[in-house]
Structure formats: structure tokens, C-alpha cells
N, C-alpha and C positions, 0 to 999 in steps of 0.2 A: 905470303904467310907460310910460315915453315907449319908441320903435322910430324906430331909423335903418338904413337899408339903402345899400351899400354894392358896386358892381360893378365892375368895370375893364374897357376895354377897348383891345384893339393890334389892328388891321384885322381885326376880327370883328363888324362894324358890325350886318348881319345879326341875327343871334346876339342881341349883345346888346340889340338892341331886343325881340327875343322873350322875354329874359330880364325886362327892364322891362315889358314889357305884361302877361307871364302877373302879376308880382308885383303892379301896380295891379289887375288882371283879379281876384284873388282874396284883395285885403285886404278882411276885413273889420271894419275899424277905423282906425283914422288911422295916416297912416305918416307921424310926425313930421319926418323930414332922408329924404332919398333922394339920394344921390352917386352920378354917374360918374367915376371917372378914367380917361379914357384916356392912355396912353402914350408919347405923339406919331406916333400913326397915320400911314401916309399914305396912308389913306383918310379922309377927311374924316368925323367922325361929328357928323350932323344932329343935334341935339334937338330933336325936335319933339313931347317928351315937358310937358306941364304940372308945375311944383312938382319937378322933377327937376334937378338942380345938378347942371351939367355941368365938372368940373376937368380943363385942359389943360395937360401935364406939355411943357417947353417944350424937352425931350430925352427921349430913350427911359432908364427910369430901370429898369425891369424889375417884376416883380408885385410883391416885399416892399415897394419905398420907395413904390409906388404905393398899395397898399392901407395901409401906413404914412400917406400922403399925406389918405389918404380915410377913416381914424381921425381923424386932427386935424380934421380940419371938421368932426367930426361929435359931438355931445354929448346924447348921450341914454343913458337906462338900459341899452339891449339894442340891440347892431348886430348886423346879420344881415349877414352875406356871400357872396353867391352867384358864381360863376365866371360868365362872360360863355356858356358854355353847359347852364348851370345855372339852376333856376328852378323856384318850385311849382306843382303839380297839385292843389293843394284851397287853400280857404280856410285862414288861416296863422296872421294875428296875434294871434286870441282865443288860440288853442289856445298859441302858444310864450309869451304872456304866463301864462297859468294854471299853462305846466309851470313853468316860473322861479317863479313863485308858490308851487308848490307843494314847489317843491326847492329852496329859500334856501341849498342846499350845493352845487347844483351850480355853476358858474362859466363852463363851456363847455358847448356842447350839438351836435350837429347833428340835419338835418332824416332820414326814410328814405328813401335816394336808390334810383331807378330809372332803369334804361336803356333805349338808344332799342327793345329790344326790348319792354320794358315788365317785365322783371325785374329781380329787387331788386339792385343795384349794394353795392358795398363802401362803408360811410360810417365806419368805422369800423376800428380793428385793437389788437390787444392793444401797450403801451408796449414800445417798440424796448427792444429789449437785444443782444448782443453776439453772440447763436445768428445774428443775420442777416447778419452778415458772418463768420463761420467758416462756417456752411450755403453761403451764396448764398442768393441772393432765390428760385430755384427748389425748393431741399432748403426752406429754413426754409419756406415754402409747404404743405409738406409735415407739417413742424414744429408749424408751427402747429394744423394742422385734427386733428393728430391725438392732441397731445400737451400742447398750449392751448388745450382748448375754453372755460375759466372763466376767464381772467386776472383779476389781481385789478386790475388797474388800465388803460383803453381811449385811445386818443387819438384823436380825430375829425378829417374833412378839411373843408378851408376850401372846397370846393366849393358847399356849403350847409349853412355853423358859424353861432350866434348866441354872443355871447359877453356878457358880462354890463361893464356899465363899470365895477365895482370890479377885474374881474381884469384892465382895460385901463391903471388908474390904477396896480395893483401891479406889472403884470411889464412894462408900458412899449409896449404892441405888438407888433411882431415885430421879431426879431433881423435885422437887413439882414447880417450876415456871412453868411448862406444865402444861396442863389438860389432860385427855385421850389420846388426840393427839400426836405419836411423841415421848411418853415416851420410847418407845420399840427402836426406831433408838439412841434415847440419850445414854441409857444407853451401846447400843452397841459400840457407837462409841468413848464414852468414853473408854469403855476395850480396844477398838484397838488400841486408843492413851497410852494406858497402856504397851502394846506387846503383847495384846491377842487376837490370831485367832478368828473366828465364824462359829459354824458348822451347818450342818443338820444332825440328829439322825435317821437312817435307823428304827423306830417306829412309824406303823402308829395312828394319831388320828384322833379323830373327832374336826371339829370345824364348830357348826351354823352360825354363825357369824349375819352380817347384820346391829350393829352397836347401837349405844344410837337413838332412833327415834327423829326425828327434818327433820325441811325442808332442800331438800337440800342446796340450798342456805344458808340456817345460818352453815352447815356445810362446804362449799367452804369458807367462810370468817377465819372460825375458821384455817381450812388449810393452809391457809397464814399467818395467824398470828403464828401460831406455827413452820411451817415450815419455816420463815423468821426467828424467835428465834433460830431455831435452827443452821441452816445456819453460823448466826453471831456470836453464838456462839461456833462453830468448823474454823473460818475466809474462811469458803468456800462461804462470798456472797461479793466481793472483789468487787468496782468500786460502789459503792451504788448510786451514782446518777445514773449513764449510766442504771443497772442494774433497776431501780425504773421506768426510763425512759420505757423502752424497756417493762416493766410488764403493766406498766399503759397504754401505747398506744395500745398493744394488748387487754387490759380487755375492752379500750374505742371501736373497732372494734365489740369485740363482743355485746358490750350492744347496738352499734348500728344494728347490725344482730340482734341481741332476737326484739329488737323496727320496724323491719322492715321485713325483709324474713318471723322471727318468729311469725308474726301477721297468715302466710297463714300454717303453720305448729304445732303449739303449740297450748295449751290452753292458757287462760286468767291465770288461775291459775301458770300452768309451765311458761309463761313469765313473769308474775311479782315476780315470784321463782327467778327468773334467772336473772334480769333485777334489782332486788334488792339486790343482791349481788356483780354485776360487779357494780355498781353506789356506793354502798357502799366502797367496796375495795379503788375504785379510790378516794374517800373523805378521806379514812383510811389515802392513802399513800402524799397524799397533805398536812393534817392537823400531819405529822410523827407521826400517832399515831401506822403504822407499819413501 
């Protein structure tokens, strides 16, 4: 099995060289293609990396069309993709080549990720369905740990995904109608409507995480929006009125809780965070702009 790896980066110049060094630091075995895309920085990033192909996006195109970007150039059996602050803690390629080896059904995998505390990080979540936008991301949270501990089916994050190239040649890559949000459940769930399993790779890594910085609130809006695309387009958001129903009258409870409990508990600031995103949501779903 040939191994290509695969990173981006947008002015995290830093980072991502730690992410390339840990990954040459603990191959053991040949890493056939190794790509950077950066995004058009405007931090200049050096390569002063050997055998490392650096691709320079001559606009800022955003993570899908760039890791898209960084698919094409790369042709090998098994691309690993690591986020630019992401990156492995052990030796890597024997072991992800032997799991693939040994699991000729699985099709995606990720690595087990850890954080900067040095505990085990989320790589993983039961396939999105429709409980997370009636719940909220905080209820279904709930939902989950206590009500899904066995799902029968997982999607893993592109944080640190290996993905195999026949499920690259079937489902095409990633879906660019996404932004960041949601690309990593698509493409999963595309392979599984293909007949391909999804695994976890007994390889620990690291993953900082923490995210593109923005309020949270303009992040909660993006999450519905993406996460209803996605929905709709796997037909797991079935009953669209009832369903729109059921989202908006809870989004209206809470924006009335942030406007009233939340005046004796929050800042000005976190409530009009928060207050700004349920009132928006609710205009979203009135005007079907989601």
C-alpha cells in the first residue's frame, strides 16, 4: 500500500510545521506524496521541509476546495489528513497500513485523538440524524451519552481521517457546498451509502483543536445551516414542516430564557451572543432561507 499525507494551511505557519515534523519524526515507513496546501496566507510559509510539496492556492479558497485541491495531486492507496494542528504521537504508517489490511470494509478510518491536556479528545460521533437540530447541540449532547451509547453506524473527523482511494474515486471527495462545517460527516456518510465501514485506528494523535475563532453565535447559525444541508441531503430530515416546527418553537423558548432568566446570569455581551443567533435562526427558517 502506497501513503500520501495531506495538510493545509491559512497563517498557522507555526503549527503546521509541527504537524509535518511530528509526521516525518514518526514514520516508519515511506511516505509516498506528502502535500501542503496553503490558502493564500499572508504569512509567507517557508518549506524547508525535504520531499514535501508545497501547493499555493492563488486566492483564499477555504479548507474544502483546498483539501479537494490536495486530493488531486495526490494518488496513492491511503491519504491521511491531518489539520494543521494536528499530528501523530507514535509511530503511524505500519500500523494504519495493517488496520486497512486488515479491514478491506472499512473505507474511512481516523486516528485516536488526544488533547493538549493529554486526554482522549472526540474523533469520532454516532451518524447525524435529525435528534441534533430538534435537541440543540447542548440537549442532543446529552442525547447522546445517554441514549446512544452503541450506534450502529460512526462518522469520524478529518482532523486525523485516512481514507482509502477507492472511496476517493466513488464519492468524488468532498462536497464544496459545505464550508468547514460537516464536510467530515458528508464524506463519511457518503462511503457508508457506498458499503463502506468506518473505523478507529488504535494510533495515538494529537489534535489542538478549538476551531476557526468567531462568536459563538455566528457559529450555532452556521451549524444549522450546514447541518440541515446535510440532513436533507442523506433524506434523514423527513416531515420538514413538523420538523421546522418543533426547531423554531424550541429556538423561540430559548431566546426567550437568554432575554429573561439570562439578564440575572449572563453578560450583555454572551446575551446578545446568544439572543442573536436564536432570533436569527428563527427569521432563517420563516424567510426558508434554511
Amino acid at each position: 500500500m502506497t501513503v500520501g499525507i495531506i495538510t493545509t494551511n491559512y497563517n498557522t505557519m507555526e503549527m503546521t510545521s509541527k504537524c509535518i515534523d511530528h509526521c516525518l519524526r514518526y514514520a516508519d515507513d515511506k511516505i509516498d506524496q506528502f502535500t501542503v496546501v496553503d490558502d493564500c496566507s499572508t504569512e509567507l510559509f517557508e518549506n524547508k521541509f525535504n520531499n514535501v510539496q508545497l501547493l499555493r492556492n492563488p486566492q483564499n479558497l477555504g479548507l474544502v476546495k483546498s483539501l479537494n485541491k490536495g486530493l488531486s495531486a495526490t494518488d496513492t492507496d491511503l491519504v491521511i489528513l491531518f489539520d494543521s494542528d494536528a499530528w501523530p504521537l507514535e509511530e503511524y504508517i505500519l500500523k494504519t497500513k495493517a488496520f486497512f489490511e486488515a479491514n478491506p470494509t472499512i473505507g474511512i478510518a481516523a486516528y485516536s485523538t488526544e488533547n493538549a491536556d493529554g486526554n482522549p479528545a472526540v474523533a469520532f460521533e454516532p451518524e447525524p440524524d435529525a435528534m441534533s437540530v430538534i435537541l440543540g447541540q447542548k440537549l442532543h449532547g446529552y442525547y447522546q451519552k445517554y441514549f446512544n451509547k452503541s450506534p450502529k453506524q460512526i462518522t469520524v473527523y478529518t482532523c486525523a481521517m485516512v481514507i482509502r482511494k477507492e472511496v476517493l474515486q466513488q464519492v468524488g471527495g468532498f462536497d464544496e457546498n459545505y464550508d468547514w462545517l460537516e464536510l467530515d460527516h458528508d464524506i463519511c456518510m457518503s462511503a457508508i451509502r457506498k458499503g463502506w465501514g468506518i473505523g478507529v485506528i488504535p494510533v495515538r494523535a494529537f489534535h489542538k483543536g478549538s476551531g476557526t475563532p468567531q462568536k459563538v453565535g455566528r457559529r450555532v447559525i452556521r451549524f444549522y445551516q450546514n447541518r440541515i444541508k446535510l440532513l436533507k441531503k442523506f433524506g434523514k430530515y423527513p416531515a420538514k414542516p413538523l420538523l421546522n416546527t418543533l426547531i423554531v418553537g424550541r429556538l423561540a423558548v430559548e431566546y426567550l430564557a437568554i432575554n429573561t432568566l439570562g439578564r440575572l446570569k449572563m453578560t450583555n455581551e454572551i446575551r446578545a451572543d446568544k439572543s442573536y443567533s436564536r432570533s436569527s435562526l428563527i427569521g432563517m427558517f420563516f424567510t426558508g432561507k434554511i
